[in-house]
Structures are given as C-alpha cells and as structure tokens.
C-alpha atoms as a printed R data frame, in Angstrom:
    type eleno elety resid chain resno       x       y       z
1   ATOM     1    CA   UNK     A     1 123.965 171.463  93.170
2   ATOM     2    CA   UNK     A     2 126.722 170.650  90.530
3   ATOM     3    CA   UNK     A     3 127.386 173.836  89.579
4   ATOM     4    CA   UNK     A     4 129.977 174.436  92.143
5   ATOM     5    CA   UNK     A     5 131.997 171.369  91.255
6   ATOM     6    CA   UNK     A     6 131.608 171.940  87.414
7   ATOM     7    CA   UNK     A     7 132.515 175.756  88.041
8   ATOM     8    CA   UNK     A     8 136.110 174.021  88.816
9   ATOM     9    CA   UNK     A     9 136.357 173.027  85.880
10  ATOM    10    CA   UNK     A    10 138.460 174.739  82.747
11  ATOM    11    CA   UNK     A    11 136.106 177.620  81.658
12  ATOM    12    CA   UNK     A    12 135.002 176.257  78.209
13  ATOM    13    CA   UNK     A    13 134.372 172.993  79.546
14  ATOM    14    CA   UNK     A    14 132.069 174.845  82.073
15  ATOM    15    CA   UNK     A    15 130.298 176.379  79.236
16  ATOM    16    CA   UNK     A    16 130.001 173.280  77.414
17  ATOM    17    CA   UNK     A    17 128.140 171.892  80.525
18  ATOM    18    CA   UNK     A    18 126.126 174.727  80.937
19  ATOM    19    CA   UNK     A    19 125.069 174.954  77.390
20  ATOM    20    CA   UNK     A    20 123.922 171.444  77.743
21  ATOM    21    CA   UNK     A    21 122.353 172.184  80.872
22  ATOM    22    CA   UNK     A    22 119.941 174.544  79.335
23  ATOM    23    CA   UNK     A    23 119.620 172.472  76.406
24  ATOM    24    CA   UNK     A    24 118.347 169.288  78.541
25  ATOM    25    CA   UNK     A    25 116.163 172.383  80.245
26  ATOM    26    CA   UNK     A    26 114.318 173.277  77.107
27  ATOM    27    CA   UNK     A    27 114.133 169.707  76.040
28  ATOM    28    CA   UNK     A    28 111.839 168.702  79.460
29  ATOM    29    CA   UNK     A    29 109.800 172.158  78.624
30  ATOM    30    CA   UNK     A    30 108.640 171.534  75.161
31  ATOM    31    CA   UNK     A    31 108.133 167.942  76.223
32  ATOM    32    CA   UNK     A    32 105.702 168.248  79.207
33  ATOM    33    CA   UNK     A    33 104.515 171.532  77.741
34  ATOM    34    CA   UNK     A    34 100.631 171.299  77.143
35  ATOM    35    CA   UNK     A    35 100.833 174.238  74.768
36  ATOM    36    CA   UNK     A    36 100.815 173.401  70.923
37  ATOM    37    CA   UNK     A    37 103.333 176.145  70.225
38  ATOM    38    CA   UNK     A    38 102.507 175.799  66.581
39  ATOM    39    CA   UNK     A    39  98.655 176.368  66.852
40  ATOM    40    CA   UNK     A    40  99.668 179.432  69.042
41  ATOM    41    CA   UNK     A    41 101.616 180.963  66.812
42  ATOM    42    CA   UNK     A    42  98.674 180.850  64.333
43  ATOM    43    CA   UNK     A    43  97.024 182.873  66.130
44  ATOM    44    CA   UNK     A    44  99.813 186.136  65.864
45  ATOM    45    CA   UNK     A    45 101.373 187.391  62.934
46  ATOM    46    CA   UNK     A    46 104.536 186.422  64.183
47  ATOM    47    CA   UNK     A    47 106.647 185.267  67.098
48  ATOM    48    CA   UNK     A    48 107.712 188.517  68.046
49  ATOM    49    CA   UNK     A    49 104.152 189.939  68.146
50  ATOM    50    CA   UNK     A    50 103.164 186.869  70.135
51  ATOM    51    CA   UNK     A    51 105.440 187.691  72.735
52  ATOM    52    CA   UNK     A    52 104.507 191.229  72.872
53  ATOM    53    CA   UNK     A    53 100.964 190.194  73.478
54  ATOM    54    CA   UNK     A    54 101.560 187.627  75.791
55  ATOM    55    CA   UNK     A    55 103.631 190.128  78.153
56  ATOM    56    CA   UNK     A    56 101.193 193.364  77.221
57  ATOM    57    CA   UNK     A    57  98.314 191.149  79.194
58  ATOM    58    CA   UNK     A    58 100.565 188.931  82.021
59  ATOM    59    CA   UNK     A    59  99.325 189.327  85.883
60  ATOM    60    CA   UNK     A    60  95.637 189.590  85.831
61  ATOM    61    CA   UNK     A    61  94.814 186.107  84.253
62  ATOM    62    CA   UNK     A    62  96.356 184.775  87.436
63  ATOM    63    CA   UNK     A    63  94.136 186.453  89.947
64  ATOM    64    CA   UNK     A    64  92.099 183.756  91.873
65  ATOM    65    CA   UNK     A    65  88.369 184.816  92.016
66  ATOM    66    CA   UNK     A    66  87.354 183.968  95.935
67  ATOM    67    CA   UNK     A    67  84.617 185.169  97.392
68  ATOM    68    CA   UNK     A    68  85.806 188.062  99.330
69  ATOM    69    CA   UNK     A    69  84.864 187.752 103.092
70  ATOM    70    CA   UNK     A    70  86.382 191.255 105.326
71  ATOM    71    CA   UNK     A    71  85.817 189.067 108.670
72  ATOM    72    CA   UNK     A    72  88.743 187.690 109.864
73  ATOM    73    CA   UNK     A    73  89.241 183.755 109.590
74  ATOM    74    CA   UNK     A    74  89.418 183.266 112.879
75  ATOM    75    CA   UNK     A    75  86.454 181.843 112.841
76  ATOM    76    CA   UNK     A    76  87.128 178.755 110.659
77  ATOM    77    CA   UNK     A    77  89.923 177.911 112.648
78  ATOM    78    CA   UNK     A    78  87.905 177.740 115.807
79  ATOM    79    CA   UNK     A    79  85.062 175.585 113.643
80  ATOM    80    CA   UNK     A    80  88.138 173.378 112.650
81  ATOM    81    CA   UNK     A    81  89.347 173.146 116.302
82  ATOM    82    CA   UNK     A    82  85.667 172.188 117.873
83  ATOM    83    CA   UNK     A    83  85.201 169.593 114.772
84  ATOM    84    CA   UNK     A    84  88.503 168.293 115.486
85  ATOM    85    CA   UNK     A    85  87.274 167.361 118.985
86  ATOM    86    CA   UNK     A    86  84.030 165.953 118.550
87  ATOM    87    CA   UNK     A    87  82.488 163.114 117.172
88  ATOM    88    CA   UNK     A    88  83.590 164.648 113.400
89  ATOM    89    CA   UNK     A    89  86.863 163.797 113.947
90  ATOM    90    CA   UNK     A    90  87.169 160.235 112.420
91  ATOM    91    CA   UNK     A    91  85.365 161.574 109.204
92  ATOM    92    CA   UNK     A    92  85.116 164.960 108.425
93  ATOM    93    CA   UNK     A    93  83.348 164.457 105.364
94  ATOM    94    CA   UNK     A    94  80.383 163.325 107.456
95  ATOM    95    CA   UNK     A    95  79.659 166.928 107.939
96  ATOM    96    CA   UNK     A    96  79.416 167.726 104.563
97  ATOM    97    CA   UNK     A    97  77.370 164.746 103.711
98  ATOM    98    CA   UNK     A    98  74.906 165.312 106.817
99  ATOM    99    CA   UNK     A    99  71.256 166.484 106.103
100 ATOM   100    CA   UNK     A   100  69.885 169.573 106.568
101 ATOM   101    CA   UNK     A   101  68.814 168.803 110.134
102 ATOM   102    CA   UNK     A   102  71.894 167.577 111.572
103 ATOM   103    CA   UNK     A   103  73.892 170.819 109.527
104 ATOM   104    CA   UNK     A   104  71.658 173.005 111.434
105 ATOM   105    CA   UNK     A   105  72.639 171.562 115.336
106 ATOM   106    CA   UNK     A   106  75.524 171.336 114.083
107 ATOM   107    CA   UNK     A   107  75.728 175.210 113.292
108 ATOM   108    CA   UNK     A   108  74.105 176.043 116.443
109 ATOM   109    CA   UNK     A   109  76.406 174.535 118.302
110 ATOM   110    CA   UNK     A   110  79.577 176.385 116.190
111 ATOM   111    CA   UNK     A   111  77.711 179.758 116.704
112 ATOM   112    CA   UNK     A   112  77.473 178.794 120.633
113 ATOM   113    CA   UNK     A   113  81.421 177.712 120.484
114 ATOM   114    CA   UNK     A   114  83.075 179.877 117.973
115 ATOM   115    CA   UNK     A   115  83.570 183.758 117.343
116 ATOM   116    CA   UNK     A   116  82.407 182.619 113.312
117 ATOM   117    CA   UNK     A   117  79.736 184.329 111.859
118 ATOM   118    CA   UNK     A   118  76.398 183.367 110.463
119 ATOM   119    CA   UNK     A   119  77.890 183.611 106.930
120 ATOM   120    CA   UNK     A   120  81.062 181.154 107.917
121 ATOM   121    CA   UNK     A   121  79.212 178.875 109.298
122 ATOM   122    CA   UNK     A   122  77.303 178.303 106.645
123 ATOM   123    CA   UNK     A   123  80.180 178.501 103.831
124 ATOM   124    CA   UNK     A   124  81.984 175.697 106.480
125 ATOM   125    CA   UNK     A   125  78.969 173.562 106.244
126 ATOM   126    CA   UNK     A   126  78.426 173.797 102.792
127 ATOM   127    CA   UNK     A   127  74.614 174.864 103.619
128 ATOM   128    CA   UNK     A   128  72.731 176.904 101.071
C-alpha cells in the first residue's frame, strides 16, 4: 500500500526502504516461525542439501486425506437446508449429541426429504 508513495521517492532512498522492508519481513518469520532452524539443519549435511531435499519432496505432504465420496454433495446441502428448518435449528449440535434412536427418525426423515444417500446420511449424523 506504501509502495506507490515510497516509489516517488529518490531511487536509493526507495531501496533503502525496501531493504528494510524485507528485513522487518524476515524478522516477523524467524520470530513466529515454529521451526528450530538449527535442529533442522542437523538433520542435512548442509544448508544447501537441506534445501534440495526440502524442494525434491514439496506438494504431496500437503494433500488432505478425505474420504473420497463420487456422489455429488448435493445431498448435504439439502440435509443442511431441512435441519435448518426444523426443530434443529436453535442447536445443531443436538443432532450430533442425540441417541441412536432419535439419529435413526431423524435419518428416515432426511432419506424421505433429501436426494442424500444412505452413506451421507450417516457421515451427516455422525452414526456408525
């Protein structure tokens, strides 16, 4: 947001800033940074081989492991619309927390309402 009005500025002044921009940057990283950079770099021979590592094996760590459901999720948004409007409405948790019992109605009234399968039902519930 500053940039524009420091970019007016005479160019080794602008520098300066920016220099001190980056500076106050890495600053806030290696403060708030949970990583012991230190005990890290025990665990390579060096920095550079560290890096080389840590790029050879970036992407798949970040992959979230969900349960892979091919129906469309239509169906939870018509569960969430017909809990919306009943009596689930002032406390949703109430139909996690319900017994077995009152899951089941429950359910059997979502498989009347709802285009949700047997399977999404049951995940919405939280029934075993």
């Amino acid at each position: 947001m500053l940039n524009p009005l420091f970019r007016k500025l005479p160019k080794s002044t602008f520098l300066k800033i920016v220099e001190e921009k980056f500076a106050f940057y890495n600053f806030i990283i290696s403060l708030y940074l949970p990583i012991d950079k230190n005990a890290l770099l025990n665990f390579y021979k060096s920095y550079d081989d560290m890096v080389i590592a840590i790029n050879s094996n970036t992407g798949s760590e970040y992959d979230i492991n969900e349960f892979f459901d091919p129906e469309s999720h239509l169906g939870f948004a018509q569960m969430l619309e017909v809990t919306a409007h009943s009596s689930f409405a002032d406390d949703p948790r109430s139909i996690i927390l319900a017994s077995n019992e009152q899951k089941q109605r429950i359910a059997d009234q979502l498989r009347k309402r709802t285009s949700a399968s047997i399977g999404q039902i049951k995940r919405f519930l939280h029934m075993e």
